[in-house]
Backbone as ProteinMPNN parsed JSONL, in Angstrom:
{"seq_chain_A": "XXXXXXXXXXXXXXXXXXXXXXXXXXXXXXXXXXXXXXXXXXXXXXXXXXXXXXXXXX", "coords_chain_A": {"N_chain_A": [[-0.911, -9.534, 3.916], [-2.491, -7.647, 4.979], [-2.186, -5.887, 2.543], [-3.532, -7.271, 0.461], [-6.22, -6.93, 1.939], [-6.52, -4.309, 1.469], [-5.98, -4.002, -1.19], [-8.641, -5.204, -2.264], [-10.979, -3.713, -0.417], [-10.696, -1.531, -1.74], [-11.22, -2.481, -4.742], [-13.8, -3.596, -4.564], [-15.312, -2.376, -2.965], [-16.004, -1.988, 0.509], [-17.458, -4.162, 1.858], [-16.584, -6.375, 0.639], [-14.245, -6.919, 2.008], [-15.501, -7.605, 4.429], [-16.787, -9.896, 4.138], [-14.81, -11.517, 3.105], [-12.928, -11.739, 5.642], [-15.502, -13.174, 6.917], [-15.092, -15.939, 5.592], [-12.753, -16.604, 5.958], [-12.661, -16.885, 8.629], [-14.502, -18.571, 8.675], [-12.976, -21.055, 7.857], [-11.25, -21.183, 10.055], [-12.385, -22.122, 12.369], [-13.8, -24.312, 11.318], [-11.213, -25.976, 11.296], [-10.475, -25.956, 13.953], [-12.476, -27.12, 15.171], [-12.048, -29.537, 13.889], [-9.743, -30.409, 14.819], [-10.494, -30.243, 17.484], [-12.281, -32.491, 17.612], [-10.416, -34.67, 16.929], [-8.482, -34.612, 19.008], [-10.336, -35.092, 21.686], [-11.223, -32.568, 22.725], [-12.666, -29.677, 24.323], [-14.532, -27.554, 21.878], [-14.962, -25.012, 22.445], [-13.335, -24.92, 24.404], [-10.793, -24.561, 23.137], [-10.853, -22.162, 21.518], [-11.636, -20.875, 24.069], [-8.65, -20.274, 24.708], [-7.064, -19.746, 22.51], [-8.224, -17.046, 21.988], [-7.171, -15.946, 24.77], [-4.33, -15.858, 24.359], [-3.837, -14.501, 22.283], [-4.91, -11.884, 23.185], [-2.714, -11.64, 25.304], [-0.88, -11.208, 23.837], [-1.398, -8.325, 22.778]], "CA_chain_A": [[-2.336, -9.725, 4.09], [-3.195, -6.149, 4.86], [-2.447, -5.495, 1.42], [-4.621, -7.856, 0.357], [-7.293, -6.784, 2.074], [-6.682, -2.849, 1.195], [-6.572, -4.336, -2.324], [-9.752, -5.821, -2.04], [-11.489, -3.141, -0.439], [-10.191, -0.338, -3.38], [-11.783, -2.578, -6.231], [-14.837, -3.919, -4.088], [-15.8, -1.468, -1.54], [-15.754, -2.298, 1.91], [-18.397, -5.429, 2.032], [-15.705, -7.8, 0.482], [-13.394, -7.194, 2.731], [-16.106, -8.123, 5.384], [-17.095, -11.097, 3.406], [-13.328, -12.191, 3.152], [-12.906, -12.092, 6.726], [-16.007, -14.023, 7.131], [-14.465, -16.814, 5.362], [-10.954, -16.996, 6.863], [-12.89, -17.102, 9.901], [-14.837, -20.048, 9.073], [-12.057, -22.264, 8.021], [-10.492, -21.441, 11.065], [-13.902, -22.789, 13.231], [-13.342, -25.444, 10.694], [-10.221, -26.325, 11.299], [-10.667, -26.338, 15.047], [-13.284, -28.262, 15.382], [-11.796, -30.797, 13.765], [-8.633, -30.739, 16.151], [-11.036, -30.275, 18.817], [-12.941, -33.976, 17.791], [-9.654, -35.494, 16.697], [-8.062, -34.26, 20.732], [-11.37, -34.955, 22.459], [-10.953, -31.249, 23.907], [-14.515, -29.105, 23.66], [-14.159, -26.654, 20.807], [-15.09, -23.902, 23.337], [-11.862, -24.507, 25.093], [-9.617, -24.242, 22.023], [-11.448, -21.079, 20.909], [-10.966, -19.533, 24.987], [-7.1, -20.629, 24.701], [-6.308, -18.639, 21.371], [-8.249, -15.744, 22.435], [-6.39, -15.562, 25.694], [-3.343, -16.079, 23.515], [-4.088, -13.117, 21.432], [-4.773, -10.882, 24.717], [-1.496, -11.497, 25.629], [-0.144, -10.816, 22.646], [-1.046, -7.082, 23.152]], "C_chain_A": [[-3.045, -8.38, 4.099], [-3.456, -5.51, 3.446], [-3.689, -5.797, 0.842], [-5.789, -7.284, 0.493], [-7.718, -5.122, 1.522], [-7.253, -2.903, -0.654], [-8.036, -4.513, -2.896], [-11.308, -5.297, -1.508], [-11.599, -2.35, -1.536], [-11.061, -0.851, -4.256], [-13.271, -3.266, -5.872], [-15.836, -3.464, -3.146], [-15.458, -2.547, -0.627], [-16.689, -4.106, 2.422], [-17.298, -6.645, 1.858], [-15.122, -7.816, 1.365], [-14.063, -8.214, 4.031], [-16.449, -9.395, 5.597], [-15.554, -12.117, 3.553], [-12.786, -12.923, 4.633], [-13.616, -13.323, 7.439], [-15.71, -15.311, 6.827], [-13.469, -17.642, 5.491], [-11.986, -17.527, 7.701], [-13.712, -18.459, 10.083], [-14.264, -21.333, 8.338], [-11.413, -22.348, 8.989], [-11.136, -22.267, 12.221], [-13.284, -24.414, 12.888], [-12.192, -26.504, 11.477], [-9.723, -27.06, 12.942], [-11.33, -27.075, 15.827], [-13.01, -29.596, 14.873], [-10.336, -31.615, 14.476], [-9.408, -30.915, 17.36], [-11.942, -32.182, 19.104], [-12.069, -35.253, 17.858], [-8.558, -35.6, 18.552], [-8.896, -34.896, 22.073], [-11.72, -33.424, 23.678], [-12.328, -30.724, 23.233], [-13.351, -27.87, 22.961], [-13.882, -25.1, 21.502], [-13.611, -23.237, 23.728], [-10.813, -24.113, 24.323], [-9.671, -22.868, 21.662], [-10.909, -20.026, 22.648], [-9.28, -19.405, 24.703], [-6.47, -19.602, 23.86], [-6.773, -17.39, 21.679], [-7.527, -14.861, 24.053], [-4.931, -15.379, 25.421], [-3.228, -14.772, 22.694], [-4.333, -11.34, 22.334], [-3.477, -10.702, 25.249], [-0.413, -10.768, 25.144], [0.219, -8.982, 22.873], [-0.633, -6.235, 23.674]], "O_chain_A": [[-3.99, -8.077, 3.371], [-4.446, -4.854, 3.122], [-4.652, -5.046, 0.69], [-6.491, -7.05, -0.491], [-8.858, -4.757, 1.238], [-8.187, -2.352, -1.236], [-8.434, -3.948, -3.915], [-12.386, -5.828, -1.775], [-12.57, -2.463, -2.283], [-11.828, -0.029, -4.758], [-13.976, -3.508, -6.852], [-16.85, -4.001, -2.7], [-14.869, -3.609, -0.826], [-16.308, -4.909, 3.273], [-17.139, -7.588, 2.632], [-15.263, -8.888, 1.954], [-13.509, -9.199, 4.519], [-16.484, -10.001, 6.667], [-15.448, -13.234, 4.06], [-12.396, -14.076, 4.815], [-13.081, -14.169, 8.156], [-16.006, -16.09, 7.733], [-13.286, -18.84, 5.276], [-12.25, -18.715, 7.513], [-13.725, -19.212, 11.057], [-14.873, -22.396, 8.221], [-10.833, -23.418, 9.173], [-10.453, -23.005, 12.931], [-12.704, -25.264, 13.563], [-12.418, -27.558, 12.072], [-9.045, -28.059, 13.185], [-10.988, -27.593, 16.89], [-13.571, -30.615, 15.279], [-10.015, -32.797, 14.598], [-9.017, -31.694, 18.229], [-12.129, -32.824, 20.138], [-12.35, -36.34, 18.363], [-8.093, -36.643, 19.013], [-8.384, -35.145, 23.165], [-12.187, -33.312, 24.811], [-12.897, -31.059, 22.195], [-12.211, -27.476, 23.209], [-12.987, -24.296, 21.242], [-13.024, -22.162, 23.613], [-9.946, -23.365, 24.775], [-8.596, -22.299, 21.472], [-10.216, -19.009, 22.669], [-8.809, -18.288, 24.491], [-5.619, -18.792, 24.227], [-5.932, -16.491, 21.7], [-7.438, -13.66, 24.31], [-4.283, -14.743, 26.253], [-2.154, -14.17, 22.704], [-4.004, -10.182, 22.078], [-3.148, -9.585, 25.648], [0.496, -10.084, 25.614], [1.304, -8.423, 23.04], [-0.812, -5.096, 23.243]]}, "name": "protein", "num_of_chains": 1, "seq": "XXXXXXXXXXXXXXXXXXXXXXXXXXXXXXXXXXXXXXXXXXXXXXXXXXXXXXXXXX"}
């Protein structure tokens, strides 16, 4: 993925990459919100969960 994105900067400047990101990021919204309607859990909570998840991580 890093490649990717190094790729991606190199032949687009720096905006795509920003742009790229933006897009992952909203299939991931996506994606959660629709676990979050299909669960009945608020979206909120799914969204604190992984970022406490990712805190950990470090």
């Amino acid at each position: 993925m890093r490649a990717l994105v190094n790729d991606l900067t190199e032949r687009n400047g720096p905006d795509s990459a920003a742009d790229l990101v933006i897009a992952l990021a909203g299939l991931h919204v996506a994606a959660l919100d629709s676990l979050a309607r299909r669960t009945g859990t608020a979206l909120e909570h799914l969204v604190d969960e992984l970022e406490l998840q990712q805190l950990e991580g470090i």
